[in-house]
C-alpha positions in Angstrom: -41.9 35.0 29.8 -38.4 34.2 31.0 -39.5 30.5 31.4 -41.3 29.6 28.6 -38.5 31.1 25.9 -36.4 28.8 27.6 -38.7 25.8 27.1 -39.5 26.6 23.7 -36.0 27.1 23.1 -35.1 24.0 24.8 -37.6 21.7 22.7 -37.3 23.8 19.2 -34.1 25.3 19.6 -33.7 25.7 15.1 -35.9 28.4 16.0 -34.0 30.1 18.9 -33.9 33.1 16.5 -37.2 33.7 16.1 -38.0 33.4 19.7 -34.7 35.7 20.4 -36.2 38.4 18.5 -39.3 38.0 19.7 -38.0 38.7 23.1 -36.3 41.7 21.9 -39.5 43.4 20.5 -41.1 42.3 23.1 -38.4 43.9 25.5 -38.5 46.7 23.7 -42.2 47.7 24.6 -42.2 46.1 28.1 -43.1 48.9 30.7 -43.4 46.5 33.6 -41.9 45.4 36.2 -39.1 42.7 34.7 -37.7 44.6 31.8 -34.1 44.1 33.5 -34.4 40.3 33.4 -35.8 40.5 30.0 -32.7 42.7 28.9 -30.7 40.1 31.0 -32.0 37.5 29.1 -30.9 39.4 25.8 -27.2 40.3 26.6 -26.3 36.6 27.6 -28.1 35.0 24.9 -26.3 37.4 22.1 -22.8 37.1 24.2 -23.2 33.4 23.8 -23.5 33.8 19.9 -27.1 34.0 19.0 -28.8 36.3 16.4 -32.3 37.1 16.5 -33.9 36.5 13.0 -33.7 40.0 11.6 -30.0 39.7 12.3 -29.8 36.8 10.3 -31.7 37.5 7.5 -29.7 40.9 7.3 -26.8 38.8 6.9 -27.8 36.8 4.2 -28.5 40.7 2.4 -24.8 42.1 3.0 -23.9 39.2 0.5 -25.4 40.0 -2.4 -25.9 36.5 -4.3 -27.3 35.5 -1.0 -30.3 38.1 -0.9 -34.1 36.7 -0.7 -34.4 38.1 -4.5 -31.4 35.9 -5.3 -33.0 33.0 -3.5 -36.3 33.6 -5.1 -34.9 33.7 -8.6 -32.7 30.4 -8.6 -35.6 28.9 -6.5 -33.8 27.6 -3.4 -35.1 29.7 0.1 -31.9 31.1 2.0 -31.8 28.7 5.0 -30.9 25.7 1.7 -27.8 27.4 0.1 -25.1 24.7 -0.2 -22.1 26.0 1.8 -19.9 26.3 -1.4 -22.5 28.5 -2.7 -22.2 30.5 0.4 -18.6 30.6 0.1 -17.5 31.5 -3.4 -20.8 34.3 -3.0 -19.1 35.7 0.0 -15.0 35.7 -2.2 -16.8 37.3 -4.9 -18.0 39.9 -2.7 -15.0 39.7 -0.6 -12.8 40.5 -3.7 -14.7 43.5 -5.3 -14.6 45.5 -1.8 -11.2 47.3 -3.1 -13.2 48.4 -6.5 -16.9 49.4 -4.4 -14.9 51.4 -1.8 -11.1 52.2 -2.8 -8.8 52.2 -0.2 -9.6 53.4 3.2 -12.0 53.3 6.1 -15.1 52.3 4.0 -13.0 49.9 2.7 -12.0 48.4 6.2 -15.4 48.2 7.5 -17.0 46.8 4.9 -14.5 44.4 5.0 -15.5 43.4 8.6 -19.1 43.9 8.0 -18.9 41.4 5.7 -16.4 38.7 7.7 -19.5 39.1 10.3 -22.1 38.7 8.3 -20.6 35.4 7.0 -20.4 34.5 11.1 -23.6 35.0 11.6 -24.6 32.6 9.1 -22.1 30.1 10.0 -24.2 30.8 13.2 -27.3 29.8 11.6 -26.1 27.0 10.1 -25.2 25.3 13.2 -27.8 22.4 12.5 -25.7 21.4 9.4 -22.6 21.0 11.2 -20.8 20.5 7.8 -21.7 23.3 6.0 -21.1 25.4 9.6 -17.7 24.0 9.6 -16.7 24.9 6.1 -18.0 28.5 6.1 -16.4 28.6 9.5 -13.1 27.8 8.0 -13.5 30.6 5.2 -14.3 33.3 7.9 -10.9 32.6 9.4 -9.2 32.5 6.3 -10.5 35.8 5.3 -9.3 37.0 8.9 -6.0 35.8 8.1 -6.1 38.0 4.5 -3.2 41.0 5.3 -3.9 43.8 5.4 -3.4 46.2 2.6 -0.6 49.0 3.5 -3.5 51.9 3.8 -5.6 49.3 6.1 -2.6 48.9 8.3 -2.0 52.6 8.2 -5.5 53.0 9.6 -5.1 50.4 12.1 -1.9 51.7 13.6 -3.8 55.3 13.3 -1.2 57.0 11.6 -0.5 59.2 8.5 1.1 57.6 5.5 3.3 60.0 4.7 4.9 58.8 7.9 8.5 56.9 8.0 9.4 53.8 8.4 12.0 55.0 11.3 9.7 56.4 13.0 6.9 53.5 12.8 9.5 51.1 14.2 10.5 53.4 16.9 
C-alpha cells in the first residue's frame, strides 16, 4: 500500500491529495497488521505540508467567494481561480471578520482559520508557481496585520482592565 502511494505519487504527484486522503480513509478502517506505517505514512506526509483533498476543498469553503457554488455560478471550477481573485476574495473576507465576530476569541480564530485556509491553497497551487507565490506573499502580509488591542489582550492572557505598569513589569 505504502509502495504504490509513493509511486503514484511519484509519477502523478498534482494528485498527491487525492491519494493522501485516500490513505487516510483507508487508515482509518485498516484492522491489520501495518496500521502504524500507514499512520506513519500520514504524520510525515502532513508535517511536510500536504493536505488531503477534503482539506483542500474545505479551504476553498472558509472563503466564501471561493465556494464550489461560487465557482459554479461564474463558471470557472475552483482549482482555475486567478490568484488575484483568490486574493482580494480572501481581504474581503479578511476585512469583515471584525463585523461577523466583534472583538474577541471568535474573532482571533477566525482570523487564523482563515490565514490557514489561504495556506492550504497556496499549497495547492504549488503547480502554478506564480499564483503560489503571490497568495503566499498575502498570507504573510496578513500575518504581519497587528493585532487589535483586545487580540493582544488575549494573546498575553490578561484582563483589559489591567495597567499598563503592570503589563510592562
Amino acid at each position: 500500500m505504502i509502495f504504490a502511494y509513493k509511486m503514484q505519487t511519484r509519477f502523478d504527484a498534482l494528485n498527491t491529495p487525492r491519494y493522501l486522503e485516500a490513505i487516510s480513509v483507508i487508515e482509518d478502517d485498516w484492522n491489520m497488521p501495518g496500521k502504524d506505517d500507514l499512520q506513519t505514512l500520514l504524520v510525515t506526509e502532513r508535517s511536510s505540508g500536504l493536505y488531503t483533498s477534503k482539506e483542500i476543498e474545505e479551504a476553498y469553503e472558509k472563503i466564501p467567494d471561493l465556494s464550489k457554488a461560487k465557482s459554479e455560478e461564474i463558471i470557472v471550477p475552483q482549482d482555475l481561480f486567478p490568484h488575484d481573485y483568490i486574493t482580494n476574495s480572501f481581504w474581503k473576507e479578511f476585512n469583515s471578520l471584525g463585523e461577523k465576530h466583534g472583538a474577541g476569541p471568535e474573532f482571533t480564530a477566525a482570523k487564523f482559520e482563515l490565514i490557514h485556509a489561504l495556506e492550504v491553497i497556496a499549497v495547492d497551487r504549488r503547480s502554478d508557481q506564480e499564483t503560489s507565490r503571490q497568495i503566499t506573499m498575502v498570507v504573510e502580509q496578513a500575518r504581519r496585520e497587528p493585532p487589535t488591542p483586545e487580540e493582544a489582550y488575549l494573546l498575553l492572557g490578561v484582563s483589559s482592565e489591567v495597567d499598563d505598569d503592570t503589563l510592562l513589569a
